[in-house]
N, C-alpha and C positions, 0 to 999 in steps of 0.2 A: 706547241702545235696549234696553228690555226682550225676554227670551227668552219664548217664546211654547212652549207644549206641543203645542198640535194640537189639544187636547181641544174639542168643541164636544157643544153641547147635544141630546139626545136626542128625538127627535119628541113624549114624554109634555111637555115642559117647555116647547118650543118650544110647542105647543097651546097650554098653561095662560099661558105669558105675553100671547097671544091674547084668551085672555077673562077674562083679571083685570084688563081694563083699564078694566071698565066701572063698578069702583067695589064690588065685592060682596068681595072681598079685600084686609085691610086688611096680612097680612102672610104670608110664606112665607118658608121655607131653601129653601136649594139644596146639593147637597153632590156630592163629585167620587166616581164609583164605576164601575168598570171602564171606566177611559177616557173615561169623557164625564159630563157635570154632570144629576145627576138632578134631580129633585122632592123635597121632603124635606116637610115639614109645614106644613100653611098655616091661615090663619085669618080667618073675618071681623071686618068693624068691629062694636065694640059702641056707642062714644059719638066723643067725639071723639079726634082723632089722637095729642092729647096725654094722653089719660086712658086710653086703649088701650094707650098705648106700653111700658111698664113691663113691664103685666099680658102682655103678649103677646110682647114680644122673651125679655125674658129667660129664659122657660122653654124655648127654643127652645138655650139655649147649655148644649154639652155641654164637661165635663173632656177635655182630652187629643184633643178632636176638634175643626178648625178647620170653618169654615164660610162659608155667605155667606148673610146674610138682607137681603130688600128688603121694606122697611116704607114703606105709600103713607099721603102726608100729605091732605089736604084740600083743597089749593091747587091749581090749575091750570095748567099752561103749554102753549104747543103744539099746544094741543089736545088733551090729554089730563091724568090726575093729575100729580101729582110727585111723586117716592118716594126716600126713603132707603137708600144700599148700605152696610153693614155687614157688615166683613170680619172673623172673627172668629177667631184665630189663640193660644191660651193658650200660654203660655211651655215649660207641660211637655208639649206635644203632639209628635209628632218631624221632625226636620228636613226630613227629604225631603217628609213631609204639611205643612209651612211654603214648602218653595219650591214645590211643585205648586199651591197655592192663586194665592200670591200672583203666579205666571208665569198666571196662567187669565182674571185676573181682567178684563183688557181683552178677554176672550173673551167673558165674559158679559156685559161693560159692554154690547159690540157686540150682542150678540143681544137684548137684552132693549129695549136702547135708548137710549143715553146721551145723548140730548136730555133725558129723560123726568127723568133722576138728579139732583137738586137738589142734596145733598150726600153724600161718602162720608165713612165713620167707618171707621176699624182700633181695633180693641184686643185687648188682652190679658188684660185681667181685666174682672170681670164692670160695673164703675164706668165702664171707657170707651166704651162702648155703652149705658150707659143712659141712660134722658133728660136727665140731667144731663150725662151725661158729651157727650150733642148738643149742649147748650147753652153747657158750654164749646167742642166745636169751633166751633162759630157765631163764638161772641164774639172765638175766636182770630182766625178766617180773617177775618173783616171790619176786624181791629185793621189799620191802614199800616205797614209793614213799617218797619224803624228804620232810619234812613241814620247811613252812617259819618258822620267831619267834614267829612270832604274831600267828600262828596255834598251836605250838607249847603251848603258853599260852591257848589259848583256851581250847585245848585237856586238860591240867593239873584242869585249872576252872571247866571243867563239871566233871573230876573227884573226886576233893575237894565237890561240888556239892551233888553229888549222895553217897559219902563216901568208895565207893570199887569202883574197878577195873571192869569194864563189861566183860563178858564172855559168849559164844555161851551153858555154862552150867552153867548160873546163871540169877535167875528167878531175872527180872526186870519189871518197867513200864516204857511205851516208850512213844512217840506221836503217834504212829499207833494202840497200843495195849498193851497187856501182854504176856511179852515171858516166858513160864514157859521152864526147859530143856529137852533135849529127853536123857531118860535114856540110858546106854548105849546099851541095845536089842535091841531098835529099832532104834540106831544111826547105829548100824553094818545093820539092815535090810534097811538102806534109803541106805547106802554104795552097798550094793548086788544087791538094786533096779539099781543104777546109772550106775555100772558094767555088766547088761545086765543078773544077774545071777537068777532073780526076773520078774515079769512082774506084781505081786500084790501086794501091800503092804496096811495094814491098819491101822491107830494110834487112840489113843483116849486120851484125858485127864483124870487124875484123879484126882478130885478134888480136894479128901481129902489130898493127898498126894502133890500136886501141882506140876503135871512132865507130860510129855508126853510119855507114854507108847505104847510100838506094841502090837496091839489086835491080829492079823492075818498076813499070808503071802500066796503067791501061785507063784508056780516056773511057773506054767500058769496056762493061765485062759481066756478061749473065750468067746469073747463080749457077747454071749448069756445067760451066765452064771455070768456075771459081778452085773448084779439085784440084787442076789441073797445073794451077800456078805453086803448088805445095810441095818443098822437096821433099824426096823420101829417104836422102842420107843426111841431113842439115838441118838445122835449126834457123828460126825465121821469125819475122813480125812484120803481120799485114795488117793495111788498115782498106776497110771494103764497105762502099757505101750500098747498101742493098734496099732498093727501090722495090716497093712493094704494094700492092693493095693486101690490106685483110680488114673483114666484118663489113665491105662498104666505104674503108676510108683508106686513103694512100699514106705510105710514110718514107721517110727517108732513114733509115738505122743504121748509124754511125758502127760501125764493127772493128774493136781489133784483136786481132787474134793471133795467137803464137804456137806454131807449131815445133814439135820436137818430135823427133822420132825416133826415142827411147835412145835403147845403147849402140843406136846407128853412128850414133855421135860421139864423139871424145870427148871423155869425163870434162876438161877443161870447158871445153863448147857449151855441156849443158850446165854446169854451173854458173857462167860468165852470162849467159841469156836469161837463167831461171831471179840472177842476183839483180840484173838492170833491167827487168819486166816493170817493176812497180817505179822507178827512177823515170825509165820512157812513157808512162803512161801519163806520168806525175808531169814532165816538161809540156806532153802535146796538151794535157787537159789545161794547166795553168800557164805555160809560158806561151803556145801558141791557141789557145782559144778555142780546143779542138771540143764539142760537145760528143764523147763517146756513149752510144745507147747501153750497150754488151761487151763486156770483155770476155775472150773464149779460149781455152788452150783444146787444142787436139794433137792427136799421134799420129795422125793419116791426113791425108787431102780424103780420101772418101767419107774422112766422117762430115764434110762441110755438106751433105744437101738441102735440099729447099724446106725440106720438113723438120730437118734437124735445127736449123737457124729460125724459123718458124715457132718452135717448142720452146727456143731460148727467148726471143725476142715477146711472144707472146705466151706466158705461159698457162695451160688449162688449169683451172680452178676445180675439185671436186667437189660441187653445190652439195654430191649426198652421200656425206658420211655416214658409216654404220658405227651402229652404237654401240659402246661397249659392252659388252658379253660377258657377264662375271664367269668363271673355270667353275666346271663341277669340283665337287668335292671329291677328294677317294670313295671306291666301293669299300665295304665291309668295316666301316669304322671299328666299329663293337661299342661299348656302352661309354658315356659322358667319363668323364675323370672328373671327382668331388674336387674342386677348384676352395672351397671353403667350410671346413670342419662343422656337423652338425653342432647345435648347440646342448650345451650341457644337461639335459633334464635331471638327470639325480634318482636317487631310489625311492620306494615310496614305500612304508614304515606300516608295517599290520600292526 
């Protein structure tokens, strides 16, 4: 578990993350100064993401002084841009301004957004933060990690195993469940949900067919109206982006939620949904890149309101707990019970 500073961000920078998100800022620092992460220098876009990037990061990096700059790319997720965190740490800067950065930086991640953050880069010298030097992080991180031999045996045995090859479109039985595939209508509609192009999406299985189908879509859809899309004899899985302010600050909270509604449904239905909940969850978070905030099961469309999704998404804290209260004791005990025999005194001899 990483050590944490305390430090959080200043109400000038909180602001400015607020309204640079509508695309008019293509890059800014951020830098740590009397205990909390200020604003440091920013800049709009001139052309595109990638002919900007050079021109605009690197004058941003100072000798001897680490940094953090978020440079926003062009591409969309979520609902909003996608932006690059670059942590910027040179070897001859001093240590203690090396650990205070690099303890913060899940501080900033949190405040600014870390749905939003596509990729992060560290370096040290001025090559590993430039565009190139993104492009090899790219190229690294997407490279498959290299297995020992002995994994390598392994991987082959559960193949021989199972007799084919796994695939994110091939219906299997796992240890968590049954993953039947999503056809491809509603593999394109999980893709448009994740791209910000969506804010509704509903799947269902079909049985007979053994596949996962898109029932529904909605390019929006406000939480008042979200009930609505919920069967009350069928079993379901939606995925619902719920655009929100709370405390001051706006979020976007990835939701998916599965409804069942109890023994409205044929035993079959609800086991076959209850079996590939964790299997679906498991392909959009890892095969398609889905960042989900809340996973939620309900029985009704009326339990989705605004305050309900609100209690899940943000939950209250009880700052004041009551203290324990030892129990009285019973009334009317009556006298002690000798727990250890007096001692022997003896007779005493006239």
């Amino acid at each position: 578990m990483s050590h944490q500073t305390g430090i959080t961000a200043n109400e000038e920078l909180l602001n400015f993350f607020g309204s640079c998100r509508n695309g008019s800022v293509r890059v800014l620092s951020v830098t740590i100064e009397e205990e909390a992460l200020h604003l440091g220098e920013w800049k709009p876009g001139r052309g595109s993401w990638e002919d900007d990037y050079d021109d605009l990061v690197l004058p941003l990096l100072k000798e001897k002084q680490p940094c953090y700059i978020l440079y926003r790319l062009d591409s969309e997720a979520h609902g909003g841009y996608e932006w690059v965190l670059l942590s910027w740490s040179p070897d001859d800067s001093p240590i203690r301004e090396k650990m205070l950065y690099a303890s913060t930086k899940a501080t900033l991640r949190k405040e600014f957004g870390a749905t939003q953050i596509k990729d992060e880069v560290f370096g040290t010298v001025q090559d590993d933060v430039s565009l190139e030097g993104l492009r090899r992080h790219r190229k690294s991180a997407s490279a498959p990690v290299p297995l020992t031999s002995r994994e390598e045996e392994m991987q082959e045995l559960k193949k021989n195993e199972v007799g084919v090859d796994i695939g994110v479109d091939t219906k299997h039985q796992t240890m968590a469940g049954i993953t039947f595939p999503l056809v491809p209508e509603a593999m394109n509609a999980v893709r448009q949900f994740t791209e910000g192009r969506l804010q509704y999406v509903q799947l269902k299985i079909d049985t007979s067919a053994e596949e996962i189908q898109l029932d529904s879509t909605e390019t929006t859809l406000p939480v008042t109206s979200l009930s609505k899309h919920v069967p009350e004899t069928a079993a379901r899985y939606h995925l619902y982006r719920y655009d929100h302010n709370y405390e001051g600050d706006f979020y976007h909270s990835v939701l998916f939620i599965y409804s069942m509604p109890g023994y409205a449904c044929p035993i079959k239905e609800r086991m076959l949904y209850s079996s590939s909940k964790n299997p679906v969850t498991d392909l959009l978070e890892n095969g398609l890149d889905l960042v989900i905030t809340k996973k939620l099961e309900v029985g009704e469309g009326t339990e989705l309101t605004e305050e309900y999704l609100l209690d899940e998404i943000h939950p209250k804290q009880n700052l004041h707990r009551p203290k324990f209260a030892k129990p009285k004791g019973p009334a009317n005990r009556g006298a002690k019970r000798i727990t250890r025999a007096p001692k022997d005194q003896g007779s005493v001899e006239s």
